[in-house]
C-alpha positions, -999 to +999 in steps of 0.1 A: -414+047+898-438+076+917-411+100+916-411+092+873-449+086+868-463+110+894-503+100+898-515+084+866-536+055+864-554+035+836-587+048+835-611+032+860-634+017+828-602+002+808-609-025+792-576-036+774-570-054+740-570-089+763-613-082+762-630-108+737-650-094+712-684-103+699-679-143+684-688-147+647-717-163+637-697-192+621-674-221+640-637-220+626-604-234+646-587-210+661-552-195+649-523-181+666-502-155+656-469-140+668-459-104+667-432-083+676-429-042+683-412-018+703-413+003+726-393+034+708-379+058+730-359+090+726-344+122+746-360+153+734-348+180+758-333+162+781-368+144+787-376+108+774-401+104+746-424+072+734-432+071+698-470+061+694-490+057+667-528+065+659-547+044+635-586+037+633-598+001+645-637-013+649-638+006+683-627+037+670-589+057+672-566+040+692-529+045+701-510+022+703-473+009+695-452-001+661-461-043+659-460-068+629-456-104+625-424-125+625-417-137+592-408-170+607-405-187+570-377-165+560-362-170+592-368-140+611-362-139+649-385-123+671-361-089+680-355-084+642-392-088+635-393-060+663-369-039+644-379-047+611-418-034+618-410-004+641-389+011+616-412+008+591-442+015+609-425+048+620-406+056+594-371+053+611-341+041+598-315+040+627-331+021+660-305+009+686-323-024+701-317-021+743-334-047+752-365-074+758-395-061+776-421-095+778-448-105+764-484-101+756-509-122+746-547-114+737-574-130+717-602-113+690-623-128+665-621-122+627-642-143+596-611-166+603-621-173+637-606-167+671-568-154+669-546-157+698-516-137+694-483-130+708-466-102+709-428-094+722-419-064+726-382-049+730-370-018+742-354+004+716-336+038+714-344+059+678-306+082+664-338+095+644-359+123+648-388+126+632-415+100+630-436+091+594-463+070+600-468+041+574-500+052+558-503+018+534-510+001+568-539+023+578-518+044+604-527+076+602-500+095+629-469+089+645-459+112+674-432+117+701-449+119+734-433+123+772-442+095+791-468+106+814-487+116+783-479+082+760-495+063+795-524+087+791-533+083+755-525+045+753-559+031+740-547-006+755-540-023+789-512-044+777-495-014+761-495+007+789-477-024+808-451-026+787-444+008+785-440+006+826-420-022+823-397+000+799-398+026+821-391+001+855-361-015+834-353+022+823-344+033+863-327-001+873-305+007+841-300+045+839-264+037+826-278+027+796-295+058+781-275+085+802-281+119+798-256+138+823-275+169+816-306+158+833-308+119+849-347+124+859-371+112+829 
């Protein structure tokens, strides 16, 4: 993985999405949620790419990846939920699902109370090219980046993780995603 990733590091001040933010002022029980997104990946000259996405939270622009909820009432399963809200979130219409990456889970506070959620990611590979970011849920850019440069502009912790799992499970795998033009990522 030093030969793929070189030198970079999380910042040393990183405080991740796990961080708990400021309680509100009232007691409500707490509610989980459960998510699911991708990690979208794609060869662009012979180099792999990680579609991100910029939108504005409390703290400010963050990048982050595609994510929604499992519509567990209509019986959605957790790798079509992941399908389902990267392609929308990205505007993509032709994602080949590789495989599952893990887990996350984190906790923040809203007028509802604490919210613990879940999120699974899977790795996926886009036959698309370009990205459209799904303004009517307050993202405001979606953008190929080359690894190295999707670790550096990951706003969370538990993003950055999975990406490096993708990219770990990526080199046990090669025969997966070949390019025979250039193996290296």
């Amino acid at each position: 993985m030093n030969d793929l990733l070189g030198t970079t590091k999380p910042p040393e001040n990183e405080t991740g999405s796990s961080r708990l933010l400021k309680k509100p002022h009232c007691k409500v029980a707490g509610v989980s949620e459960e998510s699911a997104g991708g990690v979208v990946v794609r060869r662009i000259d012979g180099r792999v790419h990680v579609a991100l996405l910029r939108t504005e939270h409390a703290r400010g622009e963050v990048w982050i990846l595609p994510k929604g909820h499992v519509e567990i009432a209509l019986g959605e399963t957790q790798d079509q939920a992941a399908v389902r809200e990267s392609q929308e979130e990205l505007g993509l219409s032709n994602l080949v699902l590789k495989r599952q990456l893990g887990s996350t889970r984190y906790h923040f506070f809203t007028e509802r109370g604490r919210i613990t959620k879940t999120v699974h990611y899977y790795l996926m590979e886009s036959l698309d090219g370009e990205l459209h970011a799904q303004a009517e849920e307050g993202l405001l850019e979606a953008r190929w980046m080359p690894v190295r440069e999707a670790l550096r502009k990951i706003t969370y912790a538990t993003d950055r993780d999975i990406v490096l799992r993708a990219v770990a499970s990526g080199n046990k795998g090669r025969s997966r995603m070949p390019n025979k033009a250039n193996p290296r990522v």
